[in-house]
N, CA, C and O atoms as a GROMACS GRO file, in nm:
protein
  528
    1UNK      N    1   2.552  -0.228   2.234
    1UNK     CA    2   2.516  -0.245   2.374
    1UNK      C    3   2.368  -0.281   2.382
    1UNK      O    4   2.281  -0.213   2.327
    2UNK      N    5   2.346  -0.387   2.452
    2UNK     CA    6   2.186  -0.396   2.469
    2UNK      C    7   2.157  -0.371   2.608
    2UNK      O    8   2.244  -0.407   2.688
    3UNK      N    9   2.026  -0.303   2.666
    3UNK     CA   10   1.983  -0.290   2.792
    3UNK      C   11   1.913  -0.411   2.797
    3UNK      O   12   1.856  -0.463   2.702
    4UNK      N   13   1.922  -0.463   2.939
    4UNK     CA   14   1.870  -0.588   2.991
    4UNK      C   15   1.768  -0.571   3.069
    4UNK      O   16   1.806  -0.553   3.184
    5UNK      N   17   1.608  -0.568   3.052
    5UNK     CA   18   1.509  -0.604   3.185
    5UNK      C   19   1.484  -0.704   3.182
    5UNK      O   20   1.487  -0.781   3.086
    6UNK      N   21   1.443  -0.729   3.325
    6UNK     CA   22   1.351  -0.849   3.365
    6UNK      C   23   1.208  -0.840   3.280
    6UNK      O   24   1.140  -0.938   3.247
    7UNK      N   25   1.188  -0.752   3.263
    7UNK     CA   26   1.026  -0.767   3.198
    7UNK      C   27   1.029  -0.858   3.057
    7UNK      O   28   0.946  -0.944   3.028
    8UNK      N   29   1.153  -0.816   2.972
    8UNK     CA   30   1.167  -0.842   2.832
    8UNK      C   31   1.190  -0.966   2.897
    8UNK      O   32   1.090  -1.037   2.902
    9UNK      N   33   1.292  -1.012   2.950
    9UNK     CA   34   1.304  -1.144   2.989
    9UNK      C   35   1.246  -1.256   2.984
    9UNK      O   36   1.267  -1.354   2.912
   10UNK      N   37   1.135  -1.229   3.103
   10UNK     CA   38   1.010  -1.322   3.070
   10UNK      C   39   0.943  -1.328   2.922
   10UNK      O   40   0.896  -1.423   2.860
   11UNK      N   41   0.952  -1.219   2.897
   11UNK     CA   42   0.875  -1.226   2.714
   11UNK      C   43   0.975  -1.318   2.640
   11UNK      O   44   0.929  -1.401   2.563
   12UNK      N   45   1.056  -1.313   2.652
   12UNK     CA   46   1.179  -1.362   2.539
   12UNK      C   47   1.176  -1.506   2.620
   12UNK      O   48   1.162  -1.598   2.539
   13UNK      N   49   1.185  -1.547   2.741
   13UNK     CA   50   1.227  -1.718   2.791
   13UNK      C   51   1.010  -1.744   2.722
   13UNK      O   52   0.998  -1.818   2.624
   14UNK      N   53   0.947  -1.714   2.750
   14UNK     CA   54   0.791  -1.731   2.695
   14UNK      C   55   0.824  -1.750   2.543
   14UNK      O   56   0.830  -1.859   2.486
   15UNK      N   57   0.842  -1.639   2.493
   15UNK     CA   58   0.879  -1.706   2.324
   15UNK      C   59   0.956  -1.811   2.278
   15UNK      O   60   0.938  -1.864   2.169
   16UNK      N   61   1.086  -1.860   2.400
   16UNK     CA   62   1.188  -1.932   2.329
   16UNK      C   63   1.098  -2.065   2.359
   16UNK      O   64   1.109  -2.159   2.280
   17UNK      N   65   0.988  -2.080   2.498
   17UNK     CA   66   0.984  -2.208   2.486
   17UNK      C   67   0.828  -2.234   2.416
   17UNK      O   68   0.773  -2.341   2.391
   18UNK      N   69   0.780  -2.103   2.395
   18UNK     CA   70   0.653  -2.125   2.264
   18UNK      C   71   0.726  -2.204   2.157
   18UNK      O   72   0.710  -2.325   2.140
   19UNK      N   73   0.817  -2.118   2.081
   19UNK     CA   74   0.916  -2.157   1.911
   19UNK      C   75   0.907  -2.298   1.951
   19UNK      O   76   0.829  -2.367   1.886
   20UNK      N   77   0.991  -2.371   2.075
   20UNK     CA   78   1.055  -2.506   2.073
   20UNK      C   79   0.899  -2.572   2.081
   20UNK      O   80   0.861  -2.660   2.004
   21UNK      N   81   0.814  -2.514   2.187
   21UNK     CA   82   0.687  -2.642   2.160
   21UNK      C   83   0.658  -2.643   2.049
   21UNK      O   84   0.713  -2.746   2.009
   22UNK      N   85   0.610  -2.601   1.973
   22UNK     CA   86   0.572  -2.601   1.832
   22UNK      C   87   0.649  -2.599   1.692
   22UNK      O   88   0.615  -2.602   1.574
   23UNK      N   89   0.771  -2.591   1.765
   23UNK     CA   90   0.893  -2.653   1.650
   23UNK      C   91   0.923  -2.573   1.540
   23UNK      O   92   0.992  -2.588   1.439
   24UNK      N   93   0.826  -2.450   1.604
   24UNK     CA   94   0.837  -2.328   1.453
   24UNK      C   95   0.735  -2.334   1.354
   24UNK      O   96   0.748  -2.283   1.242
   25UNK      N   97   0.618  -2.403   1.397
   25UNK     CA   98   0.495  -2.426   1.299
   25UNK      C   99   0.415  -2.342   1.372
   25UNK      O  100   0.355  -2.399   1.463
   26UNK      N  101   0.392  -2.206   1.357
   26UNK     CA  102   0.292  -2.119   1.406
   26UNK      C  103   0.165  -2.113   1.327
   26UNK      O  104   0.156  -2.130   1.205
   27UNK      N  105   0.058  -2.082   1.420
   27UNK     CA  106  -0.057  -2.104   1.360
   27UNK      C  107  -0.066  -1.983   1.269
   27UNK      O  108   0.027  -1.903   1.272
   28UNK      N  109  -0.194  -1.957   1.168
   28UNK     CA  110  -0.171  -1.910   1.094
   28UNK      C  111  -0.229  -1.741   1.125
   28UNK      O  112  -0.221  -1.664   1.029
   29UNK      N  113  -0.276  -1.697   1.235
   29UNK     CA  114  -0.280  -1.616   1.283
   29UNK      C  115  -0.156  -1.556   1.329
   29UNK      O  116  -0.163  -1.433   1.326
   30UNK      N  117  -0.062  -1.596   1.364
   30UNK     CA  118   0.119  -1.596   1.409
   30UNK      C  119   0.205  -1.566   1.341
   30UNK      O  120   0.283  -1.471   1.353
   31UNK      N  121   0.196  -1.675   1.232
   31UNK     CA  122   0.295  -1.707   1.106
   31UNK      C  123   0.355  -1.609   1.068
   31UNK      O  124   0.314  -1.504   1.118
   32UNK      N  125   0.456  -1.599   0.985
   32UNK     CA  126   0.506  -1.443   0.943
   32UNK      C  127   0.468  -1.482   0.777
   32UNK      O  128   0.452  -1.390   0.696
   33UNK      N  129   0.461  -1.566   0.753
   33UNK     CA  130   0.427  -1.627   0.606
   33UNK      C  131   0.299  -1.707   0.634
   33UNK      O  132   0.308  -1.810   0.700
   34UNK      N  133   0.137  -1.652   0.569
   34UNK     CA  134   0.081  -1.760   0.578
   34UNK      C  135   0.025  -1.808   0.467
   34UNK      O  136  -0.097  -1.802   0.461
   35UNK      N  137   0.072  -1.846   0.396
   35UNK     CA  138   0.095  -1.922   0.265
   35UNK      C  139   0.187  -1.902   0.188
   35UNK      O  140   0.212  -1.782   0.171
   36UNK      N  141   0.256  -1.981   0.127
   36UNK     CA  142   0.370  -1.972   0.016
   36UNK      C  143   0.310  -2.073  -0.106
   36UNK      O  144   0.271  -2.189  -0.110
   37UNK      N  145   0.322  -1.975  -0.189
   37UNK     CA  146   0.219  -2.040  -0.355
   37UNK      C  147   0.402  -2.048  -0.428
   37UNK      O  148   0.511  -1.991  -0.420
   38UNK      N  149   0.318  -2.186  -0.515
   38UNK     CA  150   0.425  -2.267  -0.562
   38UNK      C  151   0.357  -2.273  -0.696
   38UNK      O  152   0.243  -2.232  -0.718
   39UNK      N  153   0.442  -2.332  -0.788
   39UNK     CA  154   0.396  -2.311  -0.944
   39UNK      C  155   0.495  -2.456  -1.004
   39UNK      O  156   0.603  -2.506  -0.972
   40UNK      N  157   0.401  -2.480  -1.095
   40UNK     CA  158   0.434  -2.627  -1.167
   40UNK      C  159   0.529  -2.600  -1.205
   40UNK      O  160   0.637  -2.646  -1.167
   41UNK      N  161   0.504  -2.491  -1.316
   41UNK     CA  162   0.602  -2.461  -1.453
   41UNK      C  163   0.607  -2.320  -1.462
   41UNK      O  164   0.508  -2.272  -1.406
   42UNK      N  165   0.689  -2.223  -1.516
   42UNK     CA  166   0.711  -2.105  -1.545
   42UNK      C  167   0.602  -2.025  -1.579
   42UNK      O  168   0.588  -1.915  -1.525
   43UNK      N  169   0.507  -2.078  -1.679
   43UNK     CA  170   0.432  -2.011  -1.673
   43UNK      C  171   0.251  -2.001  -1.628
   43UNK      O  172   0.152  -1.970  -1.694
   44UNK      N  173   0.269  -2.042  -1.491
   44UNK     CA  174   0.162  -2.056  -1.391
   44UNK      C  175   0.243  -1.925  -1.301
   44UNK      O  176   0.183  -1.931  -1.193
   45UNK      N  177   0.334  -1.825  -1.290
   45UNK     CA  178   0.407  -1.759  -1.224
   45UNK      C  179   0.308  -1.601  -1.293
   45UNK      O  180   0.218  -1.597  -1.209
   46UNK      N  181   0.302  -1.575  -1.314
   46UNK     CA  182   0.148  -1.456  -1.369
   46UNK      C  183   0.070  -1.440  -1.301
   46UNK      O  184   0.043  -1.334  -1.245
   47UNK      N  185  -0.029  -1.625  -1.280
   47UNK     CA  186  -0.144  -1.624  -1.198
   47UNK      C  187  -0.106  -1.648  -1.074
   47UNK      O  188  -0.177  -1.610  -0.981
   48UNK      N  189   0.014  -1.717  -1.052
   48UNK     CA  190   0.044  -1.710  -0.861
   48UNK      C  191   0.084  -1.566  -0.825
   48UNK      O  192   0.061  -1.531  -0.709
   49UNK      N  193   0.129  -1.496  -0.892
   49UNK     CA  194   0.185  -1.299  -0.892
   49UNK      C  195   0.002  -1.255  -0.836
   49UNK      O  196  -0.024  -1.217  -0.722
   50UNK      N  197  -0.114  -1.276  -0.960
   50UNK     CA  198  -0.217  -1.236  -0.931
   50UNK      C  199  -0.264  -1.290  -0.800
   50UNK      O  200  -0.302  -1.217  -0.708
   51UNK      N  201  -0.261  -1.419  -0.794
   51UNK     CA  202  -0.359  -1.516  -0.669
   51UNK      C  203  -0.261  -1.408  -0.565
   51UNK      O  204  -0.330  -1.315  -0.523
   52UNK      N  205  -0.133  -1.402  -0.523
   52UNK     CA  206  -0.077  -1.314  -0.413
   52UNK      C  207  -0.102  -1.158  -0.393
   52UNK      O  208  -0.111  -1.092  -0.290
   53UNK      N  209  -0.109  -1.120  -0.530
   53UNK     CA  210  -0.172  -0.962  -0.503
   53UNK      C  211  -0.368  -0.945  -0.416
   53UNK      O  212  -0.415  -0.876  -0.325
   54UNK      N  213  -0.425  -1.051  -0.508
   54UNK     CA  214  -0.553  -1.019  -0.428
   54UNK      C  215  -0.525  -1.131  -0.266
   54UNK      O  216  -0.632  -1.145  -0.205
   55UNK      N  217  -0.448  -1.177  -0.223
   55UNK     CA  218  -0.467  -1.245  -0.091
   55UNK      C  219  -0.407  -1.150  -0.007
   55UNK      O  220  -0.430  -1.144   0.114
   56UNK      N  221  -0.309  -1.053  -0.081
   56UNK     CA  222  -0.258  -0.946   0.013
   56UNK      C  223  -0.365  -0.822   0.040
   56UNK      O  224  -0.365  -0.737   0.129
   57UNK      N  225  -0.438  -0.838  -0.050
   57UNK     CA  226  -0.558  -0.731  -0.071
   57UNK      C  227  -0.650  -0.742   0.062
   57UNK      O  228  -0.705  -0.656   0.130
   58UNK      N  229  -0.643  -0.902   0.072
   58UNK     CA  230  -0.742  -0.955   0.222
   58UNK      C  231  -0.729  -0.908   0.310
   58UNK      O  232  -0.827  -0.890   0.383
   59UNK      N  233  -0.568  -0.851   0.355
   59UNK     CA  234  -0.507  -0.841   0.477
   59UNK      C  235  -0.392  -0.957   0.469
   59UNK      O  236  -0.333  -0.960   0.577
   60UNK      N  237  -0.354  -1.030   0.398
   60UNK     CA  238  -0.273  -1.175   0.429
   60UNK      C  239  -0.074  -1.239   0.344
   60UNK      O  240  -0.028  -1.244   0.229
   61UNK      N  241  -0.036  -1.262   0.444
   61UNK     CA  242   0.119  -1.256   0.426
   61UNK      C  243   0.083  -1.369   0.319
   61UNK      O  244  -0.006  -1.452   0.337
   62UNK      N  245   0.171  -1.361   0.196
   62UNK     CA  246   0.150  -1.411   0.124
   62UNK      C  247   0.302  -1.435   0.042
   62UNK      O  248   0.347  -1.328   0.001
   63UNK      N  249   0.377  -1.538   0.016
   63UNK     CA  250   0.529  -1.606  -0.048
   63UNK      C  251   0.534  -1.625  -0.178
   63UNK      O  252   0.546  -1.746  -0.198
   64UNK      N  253   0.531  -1.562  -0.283
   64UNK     CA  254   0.525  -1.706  -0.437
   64UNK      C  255   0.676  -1.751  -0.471
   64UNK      O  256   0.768  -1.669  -0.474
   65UNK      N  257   0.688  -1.848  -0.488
   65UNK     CA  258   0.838  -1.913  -0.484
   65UNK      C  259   0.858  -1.923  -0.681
   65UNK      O  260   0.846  -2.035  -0.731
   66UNK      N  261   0.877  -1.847  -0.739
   66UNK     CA  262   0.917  -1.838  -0.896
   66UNK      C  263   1.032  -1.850  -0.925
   66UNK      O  264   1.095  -1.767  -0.991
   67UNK      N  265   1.097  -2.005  -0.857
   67UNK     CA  266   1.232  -2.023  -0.901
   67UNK      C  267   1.189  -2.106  -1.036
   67UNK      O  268   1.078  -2.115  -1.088
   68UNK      N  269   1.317  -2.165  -1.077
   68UNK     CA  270   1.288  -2.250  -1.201
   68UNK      C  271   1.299  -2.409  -1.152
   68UNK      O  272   1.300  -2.498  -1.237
   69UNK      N  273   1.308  -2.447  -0.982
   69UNK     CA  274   1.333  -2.547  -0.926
   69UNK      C  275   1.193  -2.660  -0.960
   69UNK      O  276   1.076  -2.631  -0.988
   70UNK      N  277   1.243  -2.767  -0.947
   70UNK     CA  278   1.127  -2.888  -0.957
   70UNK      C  279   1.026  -2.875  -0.862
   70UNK      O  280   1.050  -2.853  -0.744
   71UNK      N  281   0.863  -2.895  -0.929
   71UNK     CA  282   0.778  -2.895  -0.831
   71UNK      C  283   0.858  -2.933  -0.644
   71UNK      O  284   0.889  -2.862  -0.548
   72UNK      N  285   0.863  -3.071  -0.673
   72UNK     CA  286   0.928  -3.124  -0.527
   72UNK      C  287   0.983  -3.068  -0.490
   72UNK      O  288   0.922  -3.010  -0.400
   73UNK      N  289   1.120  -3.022  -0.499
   73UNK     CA  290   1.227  -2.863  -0.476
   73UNK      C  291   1.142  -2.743  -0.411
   73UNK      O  292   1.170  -2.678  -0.311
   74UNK      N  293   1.051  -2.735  -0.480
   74UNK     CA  294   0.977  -2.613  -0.409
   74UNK      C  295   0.880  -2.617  -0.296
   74UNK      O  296   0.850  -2.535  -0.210
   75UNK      N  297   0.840  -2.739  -0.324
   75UNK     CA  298   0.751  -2.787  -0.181
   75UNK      C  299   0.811  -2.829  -0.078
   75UNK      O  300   0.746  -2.811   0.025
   76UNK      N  301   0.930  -2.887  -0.062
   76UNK     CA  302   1.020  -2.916   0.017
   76UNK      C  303   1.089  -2.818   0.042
   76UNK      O  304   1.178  -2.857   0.119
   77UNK      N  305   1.103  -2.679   0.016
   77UNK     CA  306   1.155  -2.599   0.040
   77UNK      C  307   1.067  -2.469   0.094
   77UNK      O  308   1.122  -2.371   0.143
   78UNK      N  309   0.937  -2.479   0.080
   78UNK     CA  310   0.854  -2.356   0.108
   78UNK      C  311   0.818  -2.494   0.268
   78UNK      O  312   0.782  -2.429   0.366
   79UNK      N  313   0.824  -2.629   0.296
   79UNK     CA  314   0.768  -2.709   0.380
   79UNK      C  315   0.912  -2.645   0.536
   79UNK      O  316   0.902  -2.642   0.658
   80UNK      N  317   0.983  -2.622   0.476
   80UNK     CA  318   1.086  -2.608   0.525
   80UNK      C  319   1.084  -2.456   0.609
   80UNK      O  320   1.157  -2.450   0.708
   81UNK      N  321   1.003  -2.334   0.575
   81UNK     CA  322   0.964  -2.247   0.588
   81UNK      C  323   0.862  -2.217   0.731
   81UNK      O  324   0.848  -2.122   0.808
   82UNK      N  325   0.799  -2.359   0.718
   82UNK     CA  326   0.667  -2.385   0.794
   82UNK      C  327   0.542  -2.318   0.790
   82UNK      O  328   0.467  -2.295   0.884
   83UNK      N  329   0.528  -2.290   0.674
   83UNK     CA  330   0.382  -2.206   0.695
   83UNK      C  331   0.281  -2.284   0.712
   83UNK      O  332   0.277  -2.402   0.677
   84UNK      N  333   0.184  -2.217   0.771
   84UNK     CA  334   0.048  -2.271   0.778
   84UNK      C  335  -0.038  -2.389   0.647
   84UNK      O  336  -0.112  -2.487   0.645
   85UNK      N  337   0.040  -2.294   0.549
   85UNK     CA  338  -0.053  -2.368   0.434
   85UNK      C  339   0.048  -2.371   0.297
   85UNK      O  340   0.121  -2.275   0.271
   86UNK      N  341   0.044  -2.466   0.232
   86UNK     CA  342   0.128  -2.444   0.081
   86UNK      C  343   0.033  -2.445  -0.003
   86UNK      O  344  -0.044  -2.541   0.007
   87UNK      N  345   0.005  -2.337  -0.117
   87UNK     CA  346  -0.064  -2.332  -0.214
   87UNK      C  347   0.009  -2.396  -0.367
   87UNK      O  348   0.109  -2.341  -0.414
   88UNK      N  349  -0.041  -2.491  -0.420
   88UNK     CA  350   0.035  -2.508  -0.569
   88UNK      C  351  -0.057  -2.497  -0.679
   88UNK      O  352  -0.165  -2.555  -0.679
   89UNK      N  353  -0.014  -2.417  -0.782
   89UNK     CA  354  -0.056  -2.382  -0.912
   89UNK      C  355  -0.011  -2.420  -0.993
   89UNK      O  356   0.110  -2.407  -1.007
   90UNK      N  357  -0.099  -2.492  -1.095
   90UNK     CA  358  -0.081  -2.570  -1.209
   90UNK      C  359  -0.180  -2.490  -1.306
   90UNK      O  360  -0.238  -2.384  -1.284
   91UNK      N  361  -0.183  -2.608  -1.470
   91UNK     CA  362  -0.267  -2.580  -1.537
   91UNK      C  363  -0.378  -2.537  -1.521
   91UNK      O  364  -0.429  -2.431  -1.558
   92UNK      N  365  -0.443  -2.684  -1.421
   92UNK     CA  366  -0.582  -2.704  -1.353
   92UNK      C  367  -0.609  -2.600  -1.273
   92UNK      O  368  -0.725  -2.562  -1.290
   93UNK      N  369  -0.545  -2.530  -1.185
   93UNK     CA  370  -0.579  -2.422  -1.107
   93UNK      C  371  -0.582  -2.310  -1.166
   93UNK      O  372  -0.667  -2.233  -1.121
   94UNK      N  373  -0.513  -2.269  -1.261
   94UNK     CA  374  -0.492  -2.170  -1.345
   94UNK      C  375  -0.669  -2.136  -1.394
   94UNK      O  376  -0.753  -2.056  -1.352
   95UNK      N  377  -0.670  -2.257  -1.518
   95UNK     CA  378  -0.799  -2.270  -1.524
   95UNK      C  379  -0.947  -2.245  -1.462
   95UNK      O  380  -1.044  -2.196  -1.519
   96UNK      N  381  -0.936  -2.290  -1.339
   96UNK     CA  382  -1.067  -2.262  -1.260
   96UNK      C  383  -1.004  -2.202  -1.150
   96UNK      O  384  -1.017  -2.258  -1.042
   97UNK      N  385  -0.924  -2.078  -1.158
   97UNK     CA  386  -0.938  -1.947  -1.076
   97UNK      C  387  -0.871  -2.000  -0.959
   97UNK      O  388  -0.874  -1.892  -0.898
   98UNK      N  389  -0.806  -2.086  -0.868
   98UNK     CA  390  -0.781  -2.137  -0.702
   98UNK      C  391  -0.645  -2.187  -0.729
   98UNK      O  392  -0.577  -2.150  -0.825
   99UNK      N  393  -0.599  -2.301  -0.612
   99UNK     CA  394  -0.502  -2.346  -0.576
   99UNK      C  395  -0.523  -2.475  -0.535
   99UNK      O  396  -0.625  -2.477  -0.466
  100UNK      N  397  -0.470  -2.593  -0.544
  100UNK     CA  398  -0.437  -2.648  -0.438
  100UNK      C  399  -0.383  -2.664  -0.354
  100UNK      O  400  -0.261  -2.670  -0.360
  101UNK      N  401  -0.463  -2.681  -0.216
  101UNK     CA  402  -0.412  -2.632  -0.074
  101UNK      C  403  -0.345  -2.749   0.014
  101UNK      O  404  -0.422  -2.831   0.065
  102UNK      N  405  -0.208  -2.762   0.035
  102UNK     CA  406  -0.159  -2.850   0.140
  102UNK      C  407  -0.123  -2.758   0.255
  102UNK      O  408  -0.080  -2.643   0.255
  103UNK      N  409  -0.163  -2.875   0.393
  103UNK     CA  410  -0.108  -2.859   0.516
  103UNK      C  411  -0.040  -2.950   0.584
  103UNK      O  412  -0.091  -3.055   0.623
  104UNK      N  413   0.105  -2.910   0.607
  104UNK     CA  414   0.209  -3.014   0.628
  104UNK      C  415   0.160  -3.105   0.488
  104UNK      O  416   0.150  -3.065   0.372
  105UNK      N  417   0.135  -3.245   0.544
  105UNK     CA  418   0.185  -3.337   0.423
  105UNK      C  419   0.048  -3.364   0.376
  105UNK      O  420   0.017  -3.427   0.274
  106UNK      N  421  -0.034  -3.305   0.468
  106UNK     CA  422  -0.170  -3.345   0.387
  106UNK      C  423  -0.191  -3.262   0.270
  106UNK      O  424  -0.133  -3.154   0.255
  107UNK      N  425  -0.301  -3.326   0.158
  107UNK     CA  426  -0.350  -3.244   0.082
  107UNK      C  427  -0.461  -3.232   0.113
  107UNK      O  428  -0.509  -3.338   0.153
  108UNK      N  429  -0.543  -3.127   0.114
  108UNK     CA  430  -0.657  -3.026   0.169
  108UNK      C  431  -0.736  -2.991   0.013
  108UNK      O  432  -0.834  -2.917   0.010
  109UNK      N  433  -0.670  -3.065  -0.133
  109UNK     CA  434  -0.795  -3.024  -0.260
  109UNK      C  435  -0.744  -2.914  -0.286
  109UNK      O  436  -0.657  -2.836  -0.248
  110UNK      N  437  -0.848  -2.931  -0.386
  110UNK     CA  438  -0.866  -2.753  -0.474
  110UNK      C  439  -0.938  -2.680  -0.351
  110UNK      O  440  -0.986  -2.728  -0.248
  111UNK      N  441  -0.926  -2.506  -0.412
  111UNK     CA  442  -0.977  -2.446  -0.346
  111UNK      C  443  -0.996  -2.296  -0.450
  111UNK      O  444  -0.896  -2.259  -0.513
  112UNK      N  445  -1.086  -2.242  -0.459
  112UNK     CA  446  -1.080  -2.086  -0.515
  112UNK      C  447  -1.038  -2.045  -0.470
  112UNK      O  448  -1.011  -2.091  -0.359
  113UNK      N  449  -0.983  -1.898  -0.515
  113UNK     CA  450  -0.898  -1.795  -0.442
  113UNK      C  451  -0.958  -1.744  -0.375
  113UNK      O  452  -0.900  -1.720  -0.269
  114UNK      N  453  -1.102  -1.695  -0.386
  114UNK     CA  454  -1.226  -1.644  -0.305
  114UNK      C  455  -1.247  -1.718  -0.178
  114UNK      O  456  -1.260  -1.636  -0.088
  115UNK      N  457  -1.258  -1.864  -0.127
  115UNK     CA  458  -1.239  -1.921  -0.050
  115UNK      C  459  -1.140  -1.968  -0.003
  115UNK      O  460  -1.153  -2.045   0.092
  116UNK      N  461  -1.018  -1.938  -0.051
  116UNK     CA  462  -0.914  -1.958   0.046
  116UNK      C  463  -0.876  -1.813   0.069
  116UNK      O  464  -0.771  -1.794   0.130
  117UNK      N  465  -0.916  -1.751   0.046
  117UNK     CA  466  -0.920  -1.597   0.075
  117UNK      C  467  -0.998  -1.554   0.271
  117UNK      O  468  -0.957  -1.501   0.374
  118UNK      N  469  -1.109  -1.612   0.228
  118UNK     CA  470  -1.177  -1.655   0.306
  118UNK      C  471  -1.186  -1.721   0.450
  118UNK      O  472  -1.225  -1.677   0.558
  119UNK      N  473  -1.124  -1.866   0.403
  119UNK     CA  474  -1.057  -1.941   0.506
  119UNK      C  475  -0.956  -1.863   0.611
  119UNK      O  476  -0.956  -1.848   0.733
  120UNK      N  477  -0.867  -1.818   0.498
  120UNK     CA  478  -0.732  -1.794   0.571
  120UNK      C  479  -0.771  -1.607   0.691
  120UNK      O  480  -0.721  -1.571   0.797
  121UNK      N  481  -0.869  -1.546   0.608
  121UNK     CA  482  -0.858  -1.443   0.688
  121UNK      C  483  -0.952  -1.483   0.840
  121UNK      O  484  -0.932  -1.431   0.949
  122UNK      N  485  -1.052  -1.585   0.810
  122UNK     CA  486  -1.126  -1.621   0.906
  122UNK      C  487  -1.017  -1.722   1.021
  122UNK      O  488  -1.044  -1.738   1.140
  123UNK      N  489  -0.902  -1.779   0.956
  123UNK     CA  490  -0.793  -1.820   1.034
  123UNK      C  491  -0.646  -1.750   1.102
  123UNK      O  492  -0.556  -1.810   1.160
  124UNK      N  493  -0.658  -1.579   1.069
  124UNK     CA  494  -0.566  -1.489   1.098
  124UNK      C  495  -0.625  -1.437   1.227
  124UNK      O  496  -0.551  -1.394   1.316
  125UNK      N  497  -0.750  -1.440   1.241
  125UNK     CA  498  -0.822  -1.359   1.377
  125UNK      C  499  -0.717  -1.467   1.495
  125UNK      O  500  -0.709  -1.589   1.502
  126UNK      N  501  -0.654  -1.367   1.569
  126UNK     CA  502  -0.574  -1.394   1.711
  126UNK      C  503  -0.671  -1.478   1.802
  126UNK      O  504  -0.779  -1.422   1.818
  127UNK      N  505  -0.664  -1.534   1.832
  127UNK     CA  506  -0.760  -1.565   1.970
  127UNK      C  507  -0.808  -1.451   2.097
  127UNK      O  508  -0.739  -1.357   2.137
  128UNK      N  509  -0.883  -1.471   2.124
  128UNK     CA  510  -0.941  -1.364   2.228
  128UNK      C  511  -0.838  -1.386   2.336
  128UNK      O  512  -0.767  -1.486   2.348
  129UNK      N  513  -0.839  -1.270   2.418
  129UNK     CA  514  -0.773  -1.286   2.528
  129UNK      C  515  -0.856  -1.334   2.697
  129UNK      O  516  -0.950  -1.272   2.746
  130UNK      N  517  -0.811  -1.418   2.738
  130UNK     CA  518  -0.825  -1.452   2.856
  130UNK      C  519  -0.926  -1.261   2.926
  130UNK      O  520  -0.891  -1.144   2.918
  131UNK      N  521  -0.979  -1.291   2.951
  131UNK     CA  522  -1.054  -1.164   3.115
  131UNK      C  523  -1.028  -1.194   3.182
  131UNK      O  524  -1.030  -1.316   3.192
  132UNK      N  525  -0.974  -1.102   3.305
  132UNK     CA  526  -0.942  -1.141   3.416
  132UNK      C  527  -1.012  -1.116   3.544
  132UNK      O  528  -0.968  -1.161   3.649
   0.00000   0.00000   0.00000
């Protein structure tokens, strides 16, 4: 049985037509996932385990996708998700400590974990609220 108010109402018709404007791409303050780290090969899955333990350390929702699926497979499938940001780990990132950072289809470069650490918590702050 569910109880029905008018109050929830308005909250719930406000959310349904937030989701549809934005198609389910919430900003990354919103997101329920804001990043999902992706891995070349099997064993870049260690340092995406580490890169997600210290981004959760930040405060920050954090995905690693450690299937055995093809790069593409996984980006097309974490794209599918909609997060804010896709992180992918390779050799090269492994190496010098970061990720490379895509949004939607752009690529956004390397990045350290320290600065996308950074970025992303300086991009979780909610917006202020309206005063009335």
């Amino acid at each position: 049985m569910m109880l029905h108010r008018a109050v929830l109402g308005s909250i719930e018709r406000f959310l349904s037509v937030y989701i549809e404007h934005t198609a389910g791409a919430f900003p990354v303050w919103l997101s329920p996932e804001q990043i999902v780290l992706v891995t070349v090969a099997d064993r870049q899955i260690d340092f995406a385990q580490s890169v997600a333990k210290r981004l959760r350390a930040a405060g920050l929702r954090v995905v690693v996708d450690a299937t055995n699926d093809k790069l593409t497979a996984k980006i097309r499938n974490a794209s599918l998700l909609k997060p804010p940001y896709i992180g992918v780990i390779g050799d090269k990132e492994v190496e010098n400590d970061g990720v490379t950072l895509r949004k939607g289809r752009a690529d956004l470069g390397f990045s350290t974990v320290a600065d996308l650490a950074a970025k992303l918590t300086a991009e979780s702050v909610p917006p202020a609220r309206a005063s009335s």
